[in-house]
Structures are given as structure tokens and as C-alpha cells.
ZADO-1210 file (C-alpha; in nm, 4 decimals, padded with zeros to 6 digits):
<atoms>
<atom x="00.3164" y="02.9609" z="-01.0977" code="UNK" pos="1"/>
<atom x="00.3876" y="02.7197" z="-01.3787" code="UNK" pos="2"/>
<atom x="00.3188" y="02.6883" z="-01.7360" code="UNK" pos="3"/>
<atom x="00.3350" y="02.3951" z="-01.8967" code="UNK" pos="4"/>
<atom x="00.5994" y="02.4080" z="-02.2273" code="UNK" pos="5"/>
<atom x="00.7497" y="02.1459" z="-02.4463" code="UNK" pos="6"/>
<atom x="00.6798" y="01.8659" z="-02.2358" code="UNK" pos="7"/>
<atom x="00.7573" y="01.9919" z="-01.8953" code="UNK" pos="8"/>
<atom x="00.6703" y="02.2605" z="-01.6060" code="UNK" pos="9"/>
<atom x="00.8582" y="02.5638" z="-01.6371" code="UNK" pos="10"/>
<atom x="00.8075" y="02.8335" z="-01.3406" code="UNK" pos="11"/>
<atom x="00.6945" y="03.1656" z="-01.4522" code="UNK" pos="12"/>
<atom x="00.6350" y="03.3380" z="-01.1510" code="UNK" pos="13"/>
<atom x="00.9479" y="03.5886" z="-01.1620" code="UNK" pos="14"/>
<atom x="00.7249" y="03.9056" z="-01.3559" code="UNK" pos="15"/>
<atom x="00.3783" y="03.8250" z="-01.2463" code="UNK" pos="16"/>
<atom x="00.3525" y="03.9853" z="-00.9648" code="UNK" pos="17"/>
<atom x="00.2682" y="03.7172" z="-00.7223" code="UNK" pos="18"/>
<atom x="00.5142" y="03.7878" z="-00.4342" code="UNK" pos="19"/>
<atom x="00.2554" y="03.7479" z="-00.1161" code="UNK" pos="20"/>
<atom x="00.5167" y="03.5207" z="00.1011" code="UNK" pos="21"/>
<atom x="00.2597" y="03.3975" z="00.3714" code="UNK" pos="22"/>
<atom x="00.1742" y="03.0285" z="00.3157" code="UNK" pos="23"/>
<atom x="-00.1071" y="02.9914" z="00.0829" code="UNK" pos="24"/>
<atom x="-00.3653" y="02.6959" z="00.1247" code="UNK" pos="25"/>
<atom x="-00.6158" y="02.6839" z="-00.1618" code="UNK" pos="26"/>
<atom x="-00.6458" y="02.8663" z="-00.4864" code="UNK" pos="27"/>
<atom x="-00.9340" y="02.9071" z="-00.8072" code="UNK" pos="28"/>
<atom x="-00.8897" y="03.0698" z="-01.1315" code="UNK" pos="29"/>
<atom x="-01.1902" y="03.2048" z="-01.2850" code="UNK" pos="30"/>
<atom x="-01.2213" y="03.5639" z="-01.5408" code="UNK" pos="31"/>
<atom x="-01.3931" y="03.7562" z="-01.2200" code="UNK" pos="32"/>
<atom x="-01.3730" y="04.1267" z="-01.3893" code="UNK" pos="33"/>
<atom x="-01.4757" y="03.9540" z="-01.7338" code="UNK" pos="34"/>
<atom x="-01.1836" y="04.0725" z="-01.9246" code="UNK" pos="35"/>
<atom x="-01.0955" y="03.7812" z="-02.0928" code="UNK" pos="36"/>
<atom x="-00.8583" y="03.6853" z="-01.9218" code="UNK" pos="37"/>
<atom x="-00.8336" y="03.4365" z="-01.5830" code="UNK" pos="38"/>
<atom x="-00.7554" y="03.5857" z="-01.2704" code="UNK" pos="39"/>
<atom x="-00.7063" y="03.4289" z="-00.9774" code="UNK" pos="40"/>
<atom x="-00.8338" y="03.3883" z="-00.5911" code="UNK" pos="41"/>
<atom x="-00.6421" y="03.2649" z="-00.3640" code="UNK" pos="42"/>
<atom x="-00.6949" y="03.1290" z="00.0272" code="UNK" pos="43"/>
<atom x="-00.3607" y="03.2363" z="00.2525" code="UNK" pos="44"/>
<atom x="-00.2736" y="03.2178" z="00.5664" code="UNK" pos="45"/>
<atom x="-00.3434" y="03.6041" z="00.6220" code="UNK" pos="46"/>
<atom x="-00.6580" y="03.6014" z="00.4341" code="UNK" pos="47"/>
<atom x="-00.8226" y="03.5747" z="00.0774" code="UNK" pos="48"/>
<atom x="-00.6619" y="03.7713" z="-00.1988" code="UNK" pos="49"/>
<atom x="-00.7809" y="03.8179" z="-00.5997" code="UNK" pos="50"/>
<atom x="-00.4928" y="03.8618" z="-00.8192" code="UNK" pos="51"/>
<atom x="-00.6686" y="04.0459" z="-01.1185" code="UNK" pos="52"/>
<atom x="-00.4675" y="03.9484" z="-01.4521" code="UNK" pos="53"/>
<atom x="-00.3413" y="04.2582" z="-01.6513" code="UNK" pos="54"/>
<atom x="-00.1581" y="04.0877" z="-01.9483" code="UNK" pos="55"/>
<atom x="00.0330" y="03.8234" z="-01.7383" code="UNK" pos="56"/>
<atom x="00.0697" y="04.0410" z="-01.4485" code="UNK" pos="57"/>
<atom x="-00.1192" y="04.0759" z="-01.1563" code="UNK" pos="58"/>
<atom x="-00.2418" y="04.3422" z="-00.9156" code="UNK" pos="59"/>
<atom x="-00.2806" y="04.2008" z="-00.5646" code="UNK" pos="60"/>
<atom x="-00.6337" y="04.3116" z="-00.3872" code="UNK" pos="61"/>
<atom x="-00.7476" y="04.1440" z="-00.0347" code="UNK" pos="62"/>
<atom x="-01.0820" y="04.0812" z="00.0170" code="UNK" pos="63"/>
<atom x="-01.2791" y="04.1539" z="00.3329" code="UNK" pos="64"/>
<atom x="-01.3889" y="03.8785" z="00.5019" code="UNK" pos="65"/>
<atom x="-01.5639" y="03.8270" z="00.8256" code="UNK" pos="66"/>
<atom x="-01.3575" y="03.5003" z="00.8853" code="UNK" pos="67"/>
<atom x="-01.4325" y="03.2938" z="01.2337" code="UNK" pos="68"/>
<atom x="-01.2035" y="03.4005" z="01.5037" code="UNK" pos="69"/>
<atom x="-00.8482" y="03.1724" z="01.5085" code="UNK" pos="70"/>
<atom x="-00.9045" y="03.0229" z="01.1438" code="UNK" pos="71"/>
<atom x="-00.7387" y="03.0699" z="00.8481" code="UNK" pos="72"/>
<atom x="-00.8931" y="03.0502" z="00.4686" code="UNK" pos="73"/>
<atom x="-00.8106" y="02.7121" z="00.3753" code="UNK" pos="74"/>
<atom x="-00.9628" y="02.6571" z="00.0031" code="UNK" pos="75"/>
<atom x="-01.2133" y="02.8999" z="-00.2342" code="UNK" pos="76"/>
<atom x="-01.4360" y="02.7967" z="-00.4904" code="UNK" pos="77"/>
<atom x="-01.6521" y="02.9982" z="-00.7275" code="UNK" pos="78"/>
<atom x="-02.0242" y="02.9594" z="-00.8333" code="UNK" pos="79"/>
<atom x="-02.2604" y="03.1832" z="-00.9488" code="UNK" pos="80"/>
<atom x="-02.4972" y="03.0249" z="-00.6473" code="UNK" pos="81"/>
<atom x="-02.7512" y="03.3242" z="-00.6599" code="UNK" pos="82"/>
<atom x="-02.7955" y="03.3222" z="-01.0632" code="UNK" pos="83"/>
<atom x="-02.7001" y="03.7224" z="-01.0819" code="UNK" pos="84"/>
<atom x="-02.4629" y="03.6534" z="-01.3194" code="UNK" pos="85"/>
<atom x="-02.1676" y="03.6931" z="-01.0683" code="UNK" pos="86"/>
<atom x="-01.9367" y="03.4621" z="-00.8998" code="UNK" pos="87"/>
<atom x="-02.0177" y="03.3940" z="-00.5473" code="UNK" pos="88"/>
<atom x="-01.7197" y="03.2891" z="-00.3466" code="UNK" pos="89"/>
<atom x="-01.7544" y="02.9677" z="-00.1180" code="UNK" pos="90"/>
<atom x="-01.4536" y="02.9924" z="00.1127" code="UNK" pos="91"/>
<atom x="-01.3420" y="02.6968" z="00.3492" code="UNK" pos="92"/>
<atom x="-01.1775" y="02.7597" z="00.6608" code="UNK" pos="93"/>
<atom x="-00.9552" y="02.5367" z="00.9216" code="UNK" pos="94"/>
<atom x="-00.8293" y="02.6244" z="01.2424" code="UNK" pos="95"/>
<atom x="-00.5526" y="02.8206" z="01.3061" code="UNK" pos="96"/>
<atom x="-00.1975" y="02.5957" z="01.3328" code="UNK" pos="97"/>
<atom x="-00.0863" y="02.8497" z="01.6540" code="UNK" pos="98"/>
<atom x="-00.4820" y="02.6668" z="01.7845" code="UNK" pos="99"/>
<atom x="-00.4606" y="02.3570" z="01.6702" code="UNK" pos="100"/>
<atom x="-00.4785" y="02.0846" z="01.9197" code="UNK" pos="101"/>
<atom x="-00.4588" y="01.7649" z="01.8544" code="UNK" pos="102"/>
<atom x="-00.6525" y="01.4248" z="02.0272" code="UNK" pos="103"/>
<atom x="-00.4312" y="01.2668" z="02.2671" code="UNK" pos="104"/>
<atom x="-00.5375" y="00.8975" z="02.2884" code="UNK" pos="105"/>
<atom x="-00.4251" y="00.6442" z="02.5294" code="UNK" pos="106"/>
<atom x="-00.3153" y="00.2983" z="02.4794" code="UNK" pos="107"/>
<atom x="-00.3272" y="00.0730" z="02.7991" code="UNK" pos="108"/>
<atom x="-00.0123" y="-00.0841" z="02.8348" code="UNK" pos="109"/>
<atom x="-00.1985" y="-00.3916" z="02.9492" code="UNK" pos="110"/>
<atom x="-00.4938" y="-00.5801" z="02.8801" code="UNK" pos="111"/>
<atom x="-00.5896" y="-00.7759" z="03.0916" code="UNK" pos="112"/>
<atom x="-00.7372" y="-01.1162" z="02.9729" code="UNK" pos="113"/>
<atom x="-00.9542" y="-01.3240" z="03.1498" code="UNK" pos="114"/>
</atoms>
């Protein structure tokens, strides 16, 4: 996490409580317990996580989510799509890297001309 001061990004991390260590994809920051103060949502590798903001530091809470089988949350945005005055979460998801396969293509090594 960084904060920009005098001119230049200064990493504040150390305090906050953000320690998850699997790789994390996509993130939003959005006030979701209206407290007045922005907490965060954040798409990892091992699932979708809200970091509720108490004062600077924040408590860690997954969220259940019926994800597709072999994908991984790859970005999260927030809209209040159904207009009940709460924030709907629209998560993206890619296939997992341990699934991935990749198209092989095949260049001739002639062409023939005629």
C-alpha cells in the first residue's frame, strides 16, 4: 500500500494489516460498511477478500463465492446495480495458471510457391 507524500510514493503497508501473501490480481476501494472511511476488496489468487478500514488498519474477511471450477478472481468492481442502496460486487475471473494452456500454432517451414 502506498500513500502519496511530499512528492513521492512512500509504502505504508507495515501496520495495516494487509499481510495475505497469495498473489493478488485486482483490487477496488469503496466505504462498504459506510463508516466513513474506504475499505477495500480485493481479487487473490485464493479468493475475494474485504479489508474493512478501522482507523488505518484493517480486519481481513473472505467472502463466499461460488467461483467456476479452476479459476481464480481476477479483478472486482462495485455498483449499486440493483438500486438498494448497496454495493453489488461484479467479480471477473481467469483461468487458473496450474490450467492454463496455451495455443500452439504452427509455422510451415516452407511455402511452397508456384
Amino acid at each position: 500500500m502506498l500513500r502519496y507524500r511530499d512528492g513521492r510514493l512512500v509504502n505504508i503497508k507495515d501496520g495495516t494489516g494487509l499481510s495475505n501473501t497469495s498473489a493478488t490480481y485486482g483490487s477496488t476501494a469503496i466505504d462498504m460498511d459506510a463508516d466513513g472511511d474506504t475499505d477495500l476488496i480485493v481479487a487473490r489468487e485464493n479468493g475475494v477478500y474485504l479489508y474493512l478500514n478501522d482507523g488505518g488498519r484493517f480486519q481481513e474477511r473472505p467472502i463466499p463465492v461460488d467461483l467456476p471450477v479452476d479459476s481464480v478472481p481476477f479483478s472486482v468492481a462495485v455498483s449499486d446495480i440493483d438500486h438498494d442502496g448497496d454495493g453489488d460486487l461484479y467479480i471477473s475471473v481467469f483461468v487458473n495458471a496450474k490450467k492454463f494452456r496455451r495455443t500452439i500454432r504452427r509455422t510451415p517451414s516452407r511455402i511452397a510457391c508456384y
